[in-house]
C-alpha positions in Angstrom: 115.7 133.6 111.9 112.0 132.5 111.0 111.8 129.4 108.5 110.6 129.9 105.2 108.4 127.9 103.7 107.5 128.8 100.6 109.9 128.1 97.7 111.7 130.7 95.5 111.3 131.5 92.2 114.4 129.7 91.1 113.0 126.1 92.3 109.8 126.3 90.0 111.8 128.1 86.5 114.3 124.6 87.5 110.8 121.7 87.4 109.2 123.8 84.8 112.3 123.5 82.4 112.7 119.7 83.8 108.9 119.2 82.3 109.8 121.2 79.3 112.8 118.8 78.4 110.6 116.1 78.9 107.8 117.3 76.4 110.2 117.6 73.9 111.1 113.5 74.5 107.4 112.7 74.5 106.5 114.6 71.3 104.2 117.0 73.1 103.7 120.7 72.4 102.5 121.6 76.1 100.7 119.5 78.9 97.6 120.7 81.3 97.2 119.6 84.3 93.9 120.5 87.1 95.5 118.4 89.9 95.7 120.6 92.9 98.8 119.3 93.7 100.4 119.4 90.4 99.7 123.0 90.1 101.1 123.5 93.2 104.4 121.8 92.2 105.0 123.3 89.3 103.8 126.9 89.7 103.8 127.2 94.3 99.9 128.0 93.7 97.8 126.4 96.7 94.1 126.9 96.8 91.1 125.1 98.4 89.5 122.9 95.2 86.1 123.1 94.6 84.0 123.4 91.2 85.5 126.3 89.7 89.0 125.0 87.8 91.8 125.6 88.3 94.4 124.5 85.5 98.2 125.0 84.6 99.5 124.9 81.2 103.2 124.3 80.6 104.5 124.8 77.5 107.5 123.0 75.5 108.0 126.7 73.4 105.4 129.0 75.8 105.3 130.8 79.2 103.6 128.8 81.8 99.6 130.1 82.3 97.9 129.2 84.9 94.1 129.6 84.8 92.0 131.0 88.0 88.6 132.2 88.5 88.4 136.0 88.9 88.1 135.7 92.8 91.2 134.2 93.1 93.8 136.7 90.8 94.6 138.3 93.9 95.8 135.0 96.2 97.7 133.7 93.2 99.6 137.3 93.0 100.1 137.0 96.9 101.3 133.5 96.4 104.1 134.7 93.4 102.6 131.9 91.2 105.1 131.2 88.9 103.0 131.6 85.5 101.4 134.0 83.4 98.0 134.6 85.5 94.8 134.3 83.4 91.4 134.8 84.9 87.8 133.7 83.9 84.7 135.8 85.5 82.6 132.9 87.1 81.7 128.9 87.0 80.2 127.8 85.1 80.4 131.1 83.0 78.8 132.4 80.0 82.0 131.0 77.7 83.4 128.0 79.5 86.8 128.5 81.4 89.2 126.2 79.7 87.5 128.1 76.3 89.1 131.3 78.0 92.4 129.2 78.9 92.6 128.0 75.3 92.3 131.8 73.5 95.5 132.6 76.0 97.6 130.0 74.0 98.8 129.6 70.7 97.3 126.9 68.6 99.0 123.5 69.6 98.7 119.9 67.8 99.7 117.4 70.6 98.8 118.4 74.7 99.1 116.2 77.3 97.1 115.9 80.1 97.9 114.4 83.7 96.2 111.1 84.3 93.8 111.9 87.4 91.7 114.4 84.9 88.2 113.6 84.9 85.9 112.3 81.8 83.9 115.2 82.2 87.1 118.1 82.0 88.7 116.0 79.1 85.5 116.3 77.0 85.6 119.9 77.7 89.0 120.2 76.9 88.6 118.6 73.5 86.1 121.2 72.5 88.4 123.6 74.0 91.4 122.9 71.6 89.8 121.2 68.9 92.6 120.8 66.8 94.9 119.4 68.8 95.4 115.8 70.0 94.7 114.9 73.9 96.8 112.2 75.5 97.5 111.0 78.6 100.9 111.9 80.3 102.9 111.1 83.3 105.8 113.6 82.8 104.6 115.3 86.0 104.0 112.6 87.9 107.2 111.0 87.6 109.0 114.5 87.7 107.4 114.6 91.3 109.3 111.5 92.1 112.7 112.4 92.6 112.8 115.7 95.5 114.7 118.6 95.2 117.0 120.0 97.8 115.0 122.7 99.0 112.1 119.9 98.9 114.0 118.1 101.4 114.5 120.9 103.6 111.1 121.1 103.9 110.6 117.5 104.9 113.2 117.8 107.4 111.2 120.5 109.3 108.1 118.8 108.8 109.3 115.9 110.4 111.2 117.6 113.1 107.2 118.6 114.2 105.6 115.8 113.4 108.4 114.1 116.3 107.5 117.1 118.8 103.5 116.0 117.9 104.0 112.7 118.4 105.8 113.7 122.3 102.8 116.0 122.7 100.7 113.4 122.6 102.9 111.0 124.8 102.8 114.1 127.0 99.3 114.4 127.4 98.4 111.1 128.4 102.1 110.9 130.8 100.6 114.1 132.7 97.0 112.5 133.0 98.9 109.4 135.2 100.9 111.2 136.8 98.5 113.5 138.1 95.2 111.0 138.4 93.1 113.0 136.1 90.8 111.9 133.3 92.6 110.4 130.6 92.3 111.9 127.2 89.8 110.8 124.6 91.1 109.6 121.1 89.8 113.1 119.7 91.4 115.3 122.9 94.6 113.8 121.9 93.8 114.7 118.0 93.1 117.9 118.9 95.6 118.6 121.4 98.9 117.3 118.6 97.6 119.2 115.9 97.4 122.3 118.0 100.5 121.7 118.7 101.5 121.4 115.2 100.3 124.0 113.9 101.4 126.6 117.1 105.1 125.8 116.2 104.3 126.6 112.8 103.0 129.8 112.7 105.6 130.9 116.2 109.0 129.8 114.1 108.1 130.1 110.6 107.1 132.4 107.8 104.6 132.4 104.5 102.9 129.2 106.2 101.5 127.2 103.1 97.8 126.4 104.0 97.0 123.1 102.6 94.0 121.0 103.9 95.5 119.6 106.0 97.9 120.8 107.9 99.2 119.3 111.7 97.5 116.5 112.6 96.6 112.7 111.8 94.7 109.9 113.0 94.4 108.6 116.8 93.1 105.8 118.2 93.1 103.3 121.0 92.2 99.6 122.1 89.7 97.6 119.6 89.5 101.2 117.4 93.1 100.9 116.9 92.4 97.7 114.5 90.5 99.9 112.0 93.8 101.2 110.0 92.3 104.3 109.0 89.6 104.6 111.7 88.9 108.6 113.0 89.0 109.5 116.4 86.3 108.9 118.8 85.0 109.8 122.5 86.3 106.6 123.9 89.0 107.6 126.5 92.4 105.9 126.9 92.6 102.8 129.4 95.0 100.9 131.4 96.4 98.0 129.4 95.4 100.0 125.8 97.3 99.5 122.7 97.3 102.5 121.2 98.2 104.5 118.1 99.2 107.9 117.2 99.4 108.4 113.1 100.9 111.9 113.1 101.8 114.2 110.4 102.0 117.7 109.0 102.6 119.9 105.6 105.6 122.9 105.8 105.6 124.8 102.6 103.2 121.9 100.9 105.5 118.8 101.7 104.1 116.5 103.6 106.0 114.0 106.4 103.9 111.0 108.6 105.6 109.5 111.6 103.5 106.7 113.7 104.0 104.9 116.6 102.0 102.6 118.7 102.1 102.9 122.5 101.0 100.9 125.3 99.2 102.4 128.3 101.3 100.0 131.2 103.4 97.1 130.7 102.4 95.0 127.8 101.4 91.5 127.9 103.2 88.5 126.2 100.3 89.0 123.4 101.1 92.8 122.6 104.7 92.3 122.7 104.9 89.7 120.2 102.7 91.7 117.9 104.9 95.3 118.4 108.1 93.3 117.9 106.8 91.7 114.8 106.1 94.6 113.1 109.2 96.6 114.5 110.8 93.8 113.0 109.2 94.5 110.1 109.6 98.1 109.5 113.9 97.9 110.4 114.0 95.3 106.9 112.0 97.4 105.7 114.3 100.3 105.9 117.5 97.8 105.1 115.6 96.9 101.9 114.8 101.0 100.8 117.4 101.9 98.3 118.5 102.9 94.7 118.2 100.0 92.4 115.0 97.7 94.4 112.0 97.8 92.8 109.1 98.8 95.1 107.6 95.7 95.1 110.5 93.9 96.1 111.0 96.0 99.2 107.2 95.8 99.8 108.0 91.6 99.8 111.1 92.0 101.9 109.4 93.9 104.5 105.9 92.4 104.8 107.4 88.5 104.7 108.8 89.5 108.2 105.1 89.6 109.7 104.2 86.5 107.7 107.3 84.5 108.9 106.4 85.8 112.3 102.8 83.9 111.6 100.9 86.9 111.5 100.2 87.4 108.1 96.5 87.1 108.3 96.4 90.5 110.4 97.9 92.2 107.0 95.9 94.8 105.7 98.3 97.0 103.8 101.8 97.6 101.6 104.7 98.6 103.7 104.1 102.3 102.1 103.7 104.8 99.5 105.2 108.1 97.9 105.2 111.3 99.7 105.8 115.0 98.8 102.9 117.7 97.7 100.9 114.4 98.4 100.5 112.7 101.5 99.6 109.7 99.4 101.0 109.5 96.0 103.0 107.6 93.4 105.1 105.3 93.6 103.4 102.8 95.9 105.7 99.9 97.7 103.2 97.2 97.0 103.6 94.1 95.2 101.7 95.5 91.7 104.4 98.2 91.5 107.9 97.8 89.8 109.1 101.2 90.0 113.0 101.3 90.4 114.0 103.1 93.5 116.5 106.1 92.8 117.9 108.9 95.1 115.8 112.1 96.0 112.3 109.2 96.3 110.5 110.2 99.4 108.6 107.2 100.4 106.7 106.0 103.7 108.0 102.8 105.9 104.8 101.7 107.5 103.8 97.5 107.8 101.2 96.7 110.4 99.1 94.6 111.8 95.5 94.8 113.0 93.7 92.1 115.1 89.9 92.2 115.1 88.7 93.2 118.5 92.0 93.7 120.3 94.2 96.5 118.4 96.8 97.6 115.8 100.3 97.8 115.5 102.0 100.1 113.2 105.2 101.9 112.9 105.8 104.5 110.5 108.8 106.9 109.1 109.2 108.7 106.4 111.9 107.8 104.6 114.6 109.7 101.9 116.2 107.2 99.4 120.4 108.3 99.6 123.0 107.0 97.1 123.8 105.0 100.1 120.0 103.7 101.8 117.3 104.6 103.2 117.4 107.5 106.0 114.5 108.7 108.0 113.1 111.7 108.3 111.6 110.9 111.2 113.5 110.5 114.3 111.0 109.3 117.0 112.0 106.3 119.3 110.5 102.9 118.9 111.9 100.2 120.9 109.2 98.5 123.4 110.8 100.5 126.8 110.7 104.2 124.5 106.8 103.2 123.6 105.5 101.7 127.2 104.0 104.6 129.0 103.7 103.7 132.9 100.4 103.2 134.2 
């Protein structure tokens, strides 16, 4: 039977009410929100953002409405978007679209709004509800926090092909030894995991969710490898290479990353010290990830490994972040956030180091906080015989 990704009608009515209780605690009549992802979560509506807005209203006492340009009436019908659908005919349009999305709701006196709206939207939403009073709201960004079961589900299967990605890529360059052919570039191996990726996706499952990015990740080898987000490049793989696959993919919206560095033959006394310092690393930092720790004391937990290990000047980075409809987002394990870890977080394990001119080192799973710890979603082997590939 084909995997489903896209979530039923009963998951959005649940985080819609969740938001509605939570209006009702905050004193707010209704909250907008034109985050692409936040639409997404709360009504399973995924489009490709550009100028024309898209917005969502939920309402403490009022169905939810979510506002589309004409041209896009039909996708959010196809998608089942869990709203009322209102449509405007064209950006910027003769009467401004959140004008149209405020004459589809009754007259309220206190909306929030999520906190990644721009100046220029808020000032067009104050003369779009005149009356009312604007304020900033996190209701939705902390409802995202805590995952639902079938949320989970879907960060299982996105890491069970994020692990078959990241043996793609070890299979690639295995076959390119074994046989004496070219080795791969950086950006053959990019190409060659995400097609794998996405192949699995659309030969076992159904209703794939198209979100911009989709299978995939960063890749990159030797002195590249010490840029932490660098892109991949021509420059082919070469004996004695540190080397770095940052892997991940999106089933039905939810994102997982796995990462693992490699070496291309035996390491030297050099590259082992580094990987083991920062394997080190990211095992406290799963023994620190559970209910109760504040992110920023797992963040401290897990990096003062690599700075015991004197190699805390090659820090570049927290040990993670949140994960969900956001390969990035809230809340961040980094020493400026005190958010309380609680079961359902999705959260990213990831230290590293990165040594100007010789390579990086990072290992990264994604992680669900349990009642009883931290368990990973993804499942990938890491000690330093699973990650040495034999020249």
């Amino acid at each position: 039977m084909a995997f489903r990704q896209r979530l039923d009608a009963s998951f959005y009515a649940t985080v819609q009410e969740n938001v509605r209780q939570d209006l009702d605690t905050e004193g707010l009549d209704g909250i907008i929100l034109d985050h692409p992802d936040d639409v997404a979560y709360l009504t399973g509506f995924f489009h490709h953002p550009c100028e024309r807005p898209v917005v969502v209203y939920v309402g403490r006492a009022d169905p939810t409405v979510l506002l589309v340009p004409e041209l896009e009436r039909e996708h959010a019908q196809w998608q089942e978007a869990a709203a009322e659908v209102v449509t405007y005919p064209e950006y910027p349009g003769v009467v401004e679209p959140l004008t149209v999305l405020s004459r589809a709701i009754p007259a309220r006196r206190r909306i929030g709004v999520g906190p990644s709206i721009s100046i220029g939207r808020l000032r067009l939403l104050q003369r779009a509800f005149p009356a009312a009073e604007i304020v900033e709201s996190e209701i939705v960004t902390f409802a995202r926090y805590v995952k639902h079961p079938q949320e989970i589900a879907l960060h299982q299967e996105a890491a069970r092909i994020t692990d078959a990605m990241l043996e793609a890529g070890v299979g690639l360059v295995s076959d390119a030894l074994r046989t004496g052919g070219t080795m791969p570039s950086e950006s053959d191996l990019a190409a060659h995991v995400g097609a794998v990726g996405t192949r699995i996706m659309y030969a076992e499952h159904e209703n794939v969710v198209v979100v911009g990015f989709l299978a995939g990740g960063l890749v990159y080898a030797g002195a590249n490898s010490a840029k932490p987000h660098g892109l991949p490049s021509a420059y082919r793989l070469s004996p004695g290479d540190t080397f770095m696959l940052s892997l991940g993919c999106a089933v039905g919206g939810r994102f997982v990353e796995g990462e693992r560095t490699f070496f291309l033959g035996e390491p030297s006394a050099e590259q082992e010290r580094y990987y083991e310092a920062v394997r080190a690393a990211q095992q406290t930092g799963i023994d620190s990830l559970r209910p109760g720790i504040t992110c920023a004391e797992s963040n401290a937990l897990c990096l003062d490994v690599i700075r015991d290990a004197g190699l805390g000047q090659f820090l570049q980075h927290r040990q993670g972040h949140g994960i969900g409809v956001g390969m990035h987002e809230p809340p961040w394990l980094e020493d400026g956030d005190d958010t309380v870890l609680q079961e359902g977080f999705v959260v990213s394990n990831e230290p590293g180091i990165y040594i100007p001119g010789h390579a990086g080192y990072r290992i990264s799973d994604s992680m669900q906080i349990t009642a009883h710890g931290a368990v990973p979603f993804t499942h990938f082997a890491k000690t330093l015989d699973d990650v040495v590939i034999a020249a």
